[in-house]
C-alpha positions in Angstrom: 64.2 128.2 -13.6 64.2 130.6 -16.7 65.0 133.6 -14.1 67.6 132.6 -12.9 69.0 131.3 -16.7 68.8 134.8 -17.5 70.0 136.4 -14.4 73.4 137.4 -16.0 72.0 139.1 -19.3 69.7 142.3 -19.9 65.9 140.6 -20.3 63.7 142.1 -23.6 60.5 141.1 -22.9 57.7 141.3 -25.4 54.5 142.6 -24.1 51.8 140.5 -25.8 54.2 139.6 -28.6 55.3 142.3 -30.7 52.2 144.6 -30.2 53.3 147.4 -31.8 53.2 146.2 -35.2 50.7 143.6 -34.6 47.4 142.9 -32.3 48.3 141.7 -29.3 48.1 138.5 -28.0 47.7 136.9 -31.9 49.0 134.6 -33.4 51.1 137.1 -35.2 52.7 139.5 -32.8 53.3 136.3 -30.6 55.3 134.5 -33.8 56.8 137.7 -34.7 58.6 138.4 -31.3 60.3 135.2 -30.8 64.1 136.3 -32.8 64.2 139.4 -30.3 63.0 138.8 -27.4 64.0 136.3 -24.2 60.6 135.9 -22.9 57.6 136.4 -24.8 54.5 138.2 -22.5 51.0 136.5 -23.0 48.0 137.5 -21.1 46.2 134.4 -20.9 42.3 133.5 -19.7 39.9 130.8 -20.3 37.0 129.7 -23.2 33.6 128.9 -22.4 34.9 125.0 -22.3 38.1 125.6 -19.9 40.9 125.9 -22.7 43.6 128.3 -22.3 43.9 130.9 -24.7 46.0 133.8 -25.2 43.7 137.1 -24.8 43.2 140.5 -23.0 39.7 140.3 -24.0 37.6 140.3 -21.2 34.5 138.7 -22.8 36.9 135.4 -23.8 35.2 133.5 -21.4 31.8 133.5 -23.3 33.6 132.3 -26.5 33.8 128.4 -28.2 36.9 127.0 -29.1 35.4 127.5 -32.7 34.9 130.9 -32.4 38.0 131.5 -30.6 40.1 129.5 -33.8 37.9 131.4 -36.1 39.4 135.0 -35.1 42.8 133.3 -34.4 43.0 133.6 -31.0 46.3 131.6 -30.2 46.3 128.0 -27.6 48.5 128.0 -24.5 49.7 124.7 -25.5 50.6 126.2 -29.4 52.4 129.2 -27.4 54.4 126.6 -25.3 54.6 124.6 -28.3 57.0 127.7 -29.6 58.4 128.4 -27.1 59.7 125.0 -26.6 61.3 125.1 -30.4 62.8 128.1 -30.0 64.3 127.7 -26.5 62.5 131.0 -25.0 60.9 131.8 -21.7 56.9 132.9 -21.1 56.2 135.3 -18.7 52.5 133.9 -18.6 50.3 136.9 -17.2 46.9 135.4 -15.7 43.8 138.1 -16.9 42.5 137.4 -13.0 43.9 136.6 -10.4 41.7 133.8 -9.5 43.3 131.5 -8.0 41.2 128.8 -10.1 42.8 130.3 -13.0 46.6 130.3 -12.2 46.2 126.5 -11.0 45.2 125.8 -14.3 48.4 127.9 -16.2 50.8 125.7 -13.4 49.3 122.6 -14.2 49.4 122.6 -18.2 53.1 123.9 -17.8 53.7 121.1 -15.5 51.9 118.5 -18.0 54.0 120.0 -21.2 57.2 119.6 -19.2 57.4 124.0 -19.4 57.9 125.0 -15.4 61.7 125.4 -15.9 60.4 127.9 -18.7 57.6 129.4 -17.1 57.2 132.5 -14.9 53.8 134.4 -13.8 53.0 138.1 -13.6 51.6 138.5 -9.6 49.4 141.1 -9.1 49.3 141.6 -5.5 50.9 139.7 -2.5 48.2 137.2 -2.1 48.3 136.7 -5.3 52.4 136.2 -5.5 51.3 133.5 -2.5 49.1 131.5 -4.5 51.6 131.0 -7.3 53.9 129.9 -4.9 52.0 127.9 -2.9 50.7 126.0 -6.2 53.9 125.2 -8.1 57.2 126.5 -6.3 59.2 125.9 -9.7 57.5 128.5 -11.7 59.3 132.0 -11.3 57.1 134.9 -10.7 57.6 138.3 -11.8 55.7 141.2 -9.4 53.5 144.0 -11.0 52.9 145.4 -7.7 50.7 148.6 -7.2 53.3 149.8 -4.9 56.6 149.6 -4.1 57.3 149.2 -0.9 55.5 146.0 -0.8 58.3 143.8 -3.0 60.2 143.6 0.5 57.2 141.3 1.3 56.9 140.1 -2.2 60.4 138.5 -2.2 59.9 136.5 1.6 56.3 135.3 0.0 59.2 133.8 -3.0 58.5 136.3 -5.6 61.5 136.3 -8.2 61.7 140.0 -10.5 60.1 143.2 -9.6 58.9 145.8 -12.0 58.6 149.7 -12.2 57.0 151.2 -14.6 59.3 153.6 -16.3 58.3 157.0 -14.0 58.4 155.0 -11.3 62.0 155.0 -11.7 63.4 157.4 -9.2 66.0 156.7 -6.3 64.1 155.6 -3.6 61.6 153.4 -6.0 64.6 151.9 -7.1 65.7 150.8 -3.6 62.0 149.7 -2.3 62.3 147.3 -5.6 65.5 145.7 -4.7 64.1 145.2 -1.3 67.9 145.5 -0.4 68.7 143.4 2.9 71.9 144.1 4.1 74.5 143.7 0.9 71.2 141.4 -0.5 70.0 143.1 -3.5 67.2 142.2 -6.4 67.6 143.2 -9.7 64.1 144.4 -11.3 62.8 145.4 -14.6 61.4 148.2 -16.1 57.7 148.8 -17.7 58.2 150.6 -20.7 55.2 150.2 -23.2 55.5 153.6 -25.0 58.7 154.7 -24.8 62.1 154.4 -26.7 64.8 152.0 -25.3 67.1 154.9 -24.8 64.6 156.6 -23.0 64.3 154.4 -20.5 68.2 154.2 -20.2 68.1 157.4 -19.3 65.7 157.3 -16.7 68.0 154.7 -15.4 71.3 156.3 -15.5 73.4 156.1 -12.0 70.9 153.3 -11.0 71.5 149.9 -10.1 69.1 147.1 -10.4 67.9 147.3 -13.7 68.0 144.1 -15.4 65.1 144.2 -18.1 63.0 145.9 -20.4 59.3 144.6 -21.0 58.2 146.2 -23.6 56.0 146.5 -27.4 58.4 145.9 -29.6 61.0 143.9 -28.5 63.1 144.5 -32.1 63.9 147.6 -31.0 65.3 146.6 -28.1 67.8 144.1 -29.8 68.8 146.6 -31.5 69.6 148.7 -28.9 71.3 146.5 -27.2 73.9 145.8 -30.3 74.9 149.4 -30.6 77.9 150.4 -29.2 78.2 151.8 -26.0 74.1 150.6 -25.2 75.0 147.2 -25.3 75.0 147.1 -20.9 73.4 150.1 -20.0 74.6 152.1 -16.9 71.4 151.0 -15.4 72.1 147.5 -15.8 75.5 147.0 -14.1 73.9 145.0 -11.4 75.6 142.5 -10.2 74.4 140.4 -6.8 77.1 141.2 -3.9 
């Protein structure tokens, strides 16, 4: 599973592609963030005619595949085309969680041979459930509403919590590892707006933090190949 190939490493991942320079979701920001990134972010919904695209937009649904190609929305099968070419993870993020939907994401990653490369975003714990329940090869990354409910997230076999970067305090911190005993989960950190060091800080003296998703995932890189950034103090986790 591509979680647990990049267990040992700090994760960039690029929220809808590079999406600071670029739309996101197209073509573009999608292409642009495979050299810096580990996992490319896609939020990913349906045409009017069942084919998986990658959007945000919530009126997708009513467009043709001609439309859709005609404002360059970008396939699921092109994304995992790419992704396939240049050896990187999806973290595919269903625009509902209906569980119609995320059948359809597990089975075309199942059909193109991608579940070893594949995680989900889970929105709630039923939803963290289904995804499991569908295709228990597929990792899933939590976007909980609240904290304390990743200690039920991980026994439903939910794989990477988040925080968003504010969330980061102390006891956050320890409701996202859902420590059991000397059992500890690393999680990563939601950081659309702000600058890598930024979040850093936030993180300083804190375990757990293993990853960054975030806009521009170039800056990220770089941070990571300064001196003295390359493993930030928030990122010294290491499973006991």
């Amino acid at each position: 599973m591509i979680l647990n190939d990049l267990k040992d490493r700090f994760v960039i991942v690029a929220r809808q592609g590079n999406s600071v320079d670029y739309a996101p979701n197209s073509m573009r920001a999608l292409a642009s963030a495979f050299p810096d990134a580990d996992m490319i972010h896609a939020t990913v919904t349906t045409l009017n005619n069942g084919v998986l695209v990658c959007s945000h937009e919530s009126k997708a649904n009513k467009l043709s595949l001609d439309e859709a190609d005609d404002i360059g929305m970008v396939r699921l099968l092109d994304l995992m085309n790419w992704a396939k070419e240049h050896d990187k993870g999806l973290l595919l993020d269903p625009q509902s969680t209906d569980v119609a939907l995320t059948q359809r994401i597990a089975g075309d990653a199942r059909f193109f041979h991608m579940e070893d490369r594949v995680a989900l975003v889970a929105r709630s714990l039923q939803h963290t459930k289904d995804i499991h329940d569908l295709n228990g090869n597929l990792g899933i990354v939590g976007v909980l509403r609240h904290p304390h409910q990743y200690a039920q997230f991980y026994k439903l076999g939910g794989d990477v919590a988040t925080l968003r970067e504010l969330e980061t305090t102390p006891g956050n911190v320890r409701l996202a590892e859902a420590a059991e005993g000397r059992n500890r989960h690393p999680f990563w950190v939601l950081a659309d707006e702000a600058t890598v060091q930024g979040v850093f800080n936030a993180c300083n003296g804190l375990t757990g933090a293993k990853g960054m998703i975030m806009r521009n995932p170039e800056t990220g890189r770089e941070a990571l190949r300064q001196k003295g950034v390359k493993l930030p103090a928030c990122a010294g986790f290491a499973p006991d």
